[in-house]
Structures are given as C-alpha cells and as structure tokens.
C-alpha positions as CSV (number, residue, x, y, z in Angstrom):
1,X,114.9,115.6,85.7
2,X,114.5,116.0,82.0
3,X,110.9,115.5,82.4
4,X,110.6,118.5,84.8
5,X,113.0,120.6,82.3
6,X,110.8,119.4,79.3
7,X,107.7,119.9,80.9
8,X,106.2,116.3,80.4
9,X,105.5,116.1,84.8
10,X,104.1,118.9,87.2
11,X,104.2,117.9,91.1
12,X,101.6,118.5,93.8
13,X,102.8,117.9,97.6
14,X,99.7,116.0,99.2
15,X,100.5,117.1,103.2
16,X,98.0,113.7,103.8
17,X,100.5,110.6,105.0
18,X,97.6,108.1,105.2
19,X,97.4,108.0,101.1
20,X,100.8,106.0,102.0
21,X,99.3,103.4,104.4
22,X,96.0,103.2,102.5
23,X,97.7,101.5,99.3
24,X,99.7,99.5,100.9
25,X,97.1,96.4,101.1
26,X,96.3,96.6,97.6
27,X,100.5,96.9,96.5
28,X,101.4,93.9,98.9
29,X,98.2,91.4,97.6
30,X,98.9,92.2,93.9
31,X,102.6,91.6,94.8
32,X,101.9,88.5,96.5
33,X,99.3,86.9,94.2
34,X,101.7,88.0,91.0
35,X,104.8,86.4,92.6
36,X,103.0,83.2,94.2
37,X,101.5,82.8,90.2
38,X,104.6,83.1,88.7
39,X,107.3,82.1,90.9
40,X,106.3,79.9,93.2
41,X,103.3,77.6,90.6
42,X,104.4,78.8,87.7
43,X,108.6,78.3,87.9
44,X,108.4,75.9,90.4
45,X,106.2,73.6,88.3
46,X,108.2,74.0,84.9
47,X,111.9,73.8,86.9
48,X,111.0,69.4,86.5
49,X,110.7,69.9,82.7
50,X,113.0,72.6,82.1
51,X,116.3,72.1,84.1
52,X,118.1,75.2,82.8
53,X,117.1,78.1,85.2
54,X,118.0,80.8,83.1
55,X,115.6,79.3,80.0
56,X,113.1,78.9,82.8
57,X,113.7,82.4,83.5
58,X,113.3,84.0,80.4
59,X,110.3,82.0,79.5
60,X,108.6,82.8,83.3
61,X,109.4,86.2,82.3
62,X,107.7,86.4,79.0
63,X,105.2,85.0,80.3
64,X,104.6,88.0,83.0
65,X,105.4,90.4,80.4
66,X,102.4,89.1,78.3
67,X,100.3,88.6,81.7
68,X,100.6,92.7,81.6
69,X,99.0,93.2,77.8
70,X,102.2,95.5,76.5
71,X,100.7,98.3,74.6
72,X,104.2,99.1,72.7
73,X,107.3,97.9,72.3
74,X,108.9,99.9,75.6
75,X,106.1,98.8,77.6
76,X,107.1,94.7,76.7
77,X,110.9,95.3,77.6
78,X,109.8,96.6,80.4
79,X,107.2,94.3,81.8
80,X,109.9,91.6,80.4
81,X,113.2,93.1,82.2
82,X,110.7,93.2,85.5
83,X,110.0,89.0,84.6
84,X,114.1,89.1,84.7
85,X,114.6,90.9,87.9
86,X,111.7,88.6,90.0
87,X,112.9,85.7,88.4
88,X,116.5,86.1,89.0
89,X,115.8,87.2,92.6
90,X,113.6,84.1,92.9
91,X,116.8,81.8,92.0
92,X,120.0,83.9,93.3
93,X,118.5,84.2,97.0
94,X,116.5,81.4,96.9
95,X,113.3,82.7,99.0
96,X,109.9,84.5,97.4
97,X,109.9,86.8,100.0
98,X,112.6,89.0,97.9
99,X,110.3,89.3,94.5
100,X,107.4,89.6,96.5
101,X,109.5,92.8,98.4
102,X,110.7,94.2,95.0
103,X,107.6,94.1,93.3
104,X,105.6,95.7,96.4
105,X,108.8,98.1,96.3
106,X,108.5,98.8,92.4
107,X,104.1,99.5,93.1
108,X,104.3,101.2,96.1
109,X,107.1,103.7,95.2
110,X,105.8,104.3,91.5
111,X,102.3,104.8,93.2
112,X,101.6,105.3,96.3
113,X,105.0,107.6,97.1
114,X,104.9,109.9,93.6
115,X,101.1,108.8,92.6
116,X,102.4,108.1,89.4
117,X,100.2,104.9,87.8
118,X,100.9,101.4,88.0
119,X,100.6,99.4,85.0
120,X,97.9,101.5,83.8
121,X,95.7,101.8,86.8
122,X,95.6,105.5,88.1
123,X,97.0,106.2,91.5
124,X,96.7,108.7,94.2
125,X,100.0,109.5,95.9
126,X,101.8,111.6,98.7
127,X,103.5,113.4,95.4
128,X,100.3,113.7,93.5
129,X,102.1,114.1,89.8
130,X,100.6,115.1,86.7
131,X,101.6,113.8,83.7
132,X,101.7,115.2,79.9
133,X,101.4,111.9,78.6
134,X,104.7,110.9,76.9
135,X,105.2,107.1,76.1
136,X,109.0,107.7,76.2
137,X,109.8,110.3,78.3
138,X,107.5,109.3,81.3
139,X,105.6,106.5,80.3
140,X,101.8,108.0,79.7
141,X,99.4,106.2,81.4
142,X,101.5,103.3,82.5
143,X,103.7,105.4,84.3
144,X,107.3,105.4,84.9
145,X,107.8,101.5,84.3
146,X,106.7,102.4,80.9
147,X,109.2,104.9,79.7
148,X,113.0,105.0,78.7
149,X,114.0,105.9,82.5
150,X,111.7,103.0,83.9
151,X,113.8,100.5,81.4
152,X,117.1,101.9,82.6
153,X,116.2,101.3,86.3
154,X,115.2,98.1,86.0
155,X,118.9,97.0,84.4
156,X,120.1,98.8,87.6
157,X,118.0,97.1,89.9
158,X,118.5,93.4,87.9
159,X,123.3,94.6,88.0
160,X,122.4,94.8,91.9
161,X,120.7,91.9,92.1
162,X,123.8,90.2,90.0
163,X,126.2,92.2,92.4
164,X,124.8,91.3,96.1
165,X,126.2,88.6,97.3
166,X,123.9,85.6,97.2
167,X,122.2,84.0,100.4
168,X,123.6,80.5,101.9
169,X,122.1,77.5,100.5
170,X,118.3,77.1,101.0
171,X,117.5,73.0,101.0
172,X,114.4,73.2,100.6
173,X,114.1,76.0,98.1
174,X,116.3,73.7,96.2
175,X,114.3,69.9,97.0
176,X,111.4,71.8,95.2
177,X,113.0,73.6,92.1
178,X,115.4,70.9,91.1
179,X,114.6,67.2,92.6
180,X,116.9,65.5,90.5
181,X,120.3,66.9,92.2
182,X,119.2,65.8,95.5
C-alpha cells in the first residue's frame, strides 16, 4: 500500500483472462527445470557428502541465489531467503512437487496475476502495473522479489513452511537423500 500512497506503482485492469493461461507454460518449465537443477541433482547429489541438511540447505541456497546474478544487496537476500524456502520445503515434506508449486506460485502471481517482472524479465499481466522504479520500495526491474516487501514475504512464506505440520515419512525420498541411515 505504501507504494500506491507514494506513488512508486500505477495499476491498469487488463479485462483479457488468457494473459493468465498463456504464461503459465513458461512459469511451470522455469519452475521445474530450477527445482529439478537444484533440488533434486544438485541437493540430492551433495546430501552423500554433506550429511547435515541444514548446511546443505544454505549452501543449495547460495548457490540459487548466485544462479540469479544479484544486482544489490536486497536482491541477494532475496534470491537467498527463496534458496531457503525451496530447500526447506524440499526436506520438511519430503516431495519436489512442493518447491516446484511455490516457485510456479512465487512466478506466476508476481507475473502473470499483477504483471509485475520476474527476476528481471518483463511481464505482461491481468493487473498490468507500472512501475517507478524503486529498488526498495518495489523492487525496479526485478520486481516485487527484489524490494523490502518481497524479503518480508518470503520470511512469511519460509514461518509457514516451519509451522505446517510436516508430511508422513517418504522412504524413498529418504533412501536417496541420506543412504547411510537406511
């Protein structure tokens, strides 16, 4: 809301649902390829050298983080806190299908739904915004994910993630990320 009262975003209603369904090939495959890179080859090859998960984690999520190219410093905690909240999802519910739905979910939303960009790459949305380009107040030309409210709502999204009960016990989710226990 601030950015509205400050004048940093001014909204256009595109009456044309199909700008929803169009992206929605191009959100799911970059969610997919991102997630099967980094959780599924990535994680799952480094969980036999690194047994803590929470080191593996942090390091999977640098990694994405400087995947992205962070232009500043709100851009890297960002792109890092999102590393955080696949990678934790990854381990707590033991399935890739829940990254792969939050990062579509993150895309989609951010550019498809309000047509804000996406780590940089302009979209077209159903809420066609413009922005004054503000690196903290709405992110510039990355978007949402790259300003001060982004940061804050991905800490909400990783305290849900910590609060939601997790799934039952996946055997074979954990044969391949930690051989040695079983």
């Amino acid at each position: 809301m601030l950015n509205y009262y400050e004048g940093y975003i001014f909204q256009i209603i595109i009456n044309d649902y199909k700008i929803l369904f169009y992206q929605i090939p191009k959100n799911l495959s970059t969610a997919i390829l991102e997630e099967f890179i980094f959780r599924i080859l990535f994680f799952t090859s480094l969980i036999h050298y690194i047994v803590n998960r929470n080191v593996l984690i942090i390091l999977s999520a640098l990694i994405f983080c400087l995947y992205h190219f962070p232009a500043n410093s709100i851009l890297f905690v960002s792109y890092f806190l999102a590393g955080i909240m696949y990678g934790y999802s990854f381990v707590k519910f033991q399935s890739i299908l829940i990254p792969i739905g939050l990062h579509f979910s993150w895309n989609f939303v951010q550019g498809a739904m309000f047509g804000y960009p996406v780590s940089g790459d302009y979209s077209v949305g159903f809420l066609n915004i413009n922005l004054v380009p503000s690196d903290v107040y709405n992110g510039g030309i990355h978007g949402p994910e790259g300003s001060i409210l982004g940061l804050g709502v991905r800490l909400a999204i990783i305290f849900f993630i910590y609060v939601f009960p997790p799934s039952l016990e996946n055997h074979e989710f954990l044969r391949l990320t930690n051989p040695l226990k079983l």
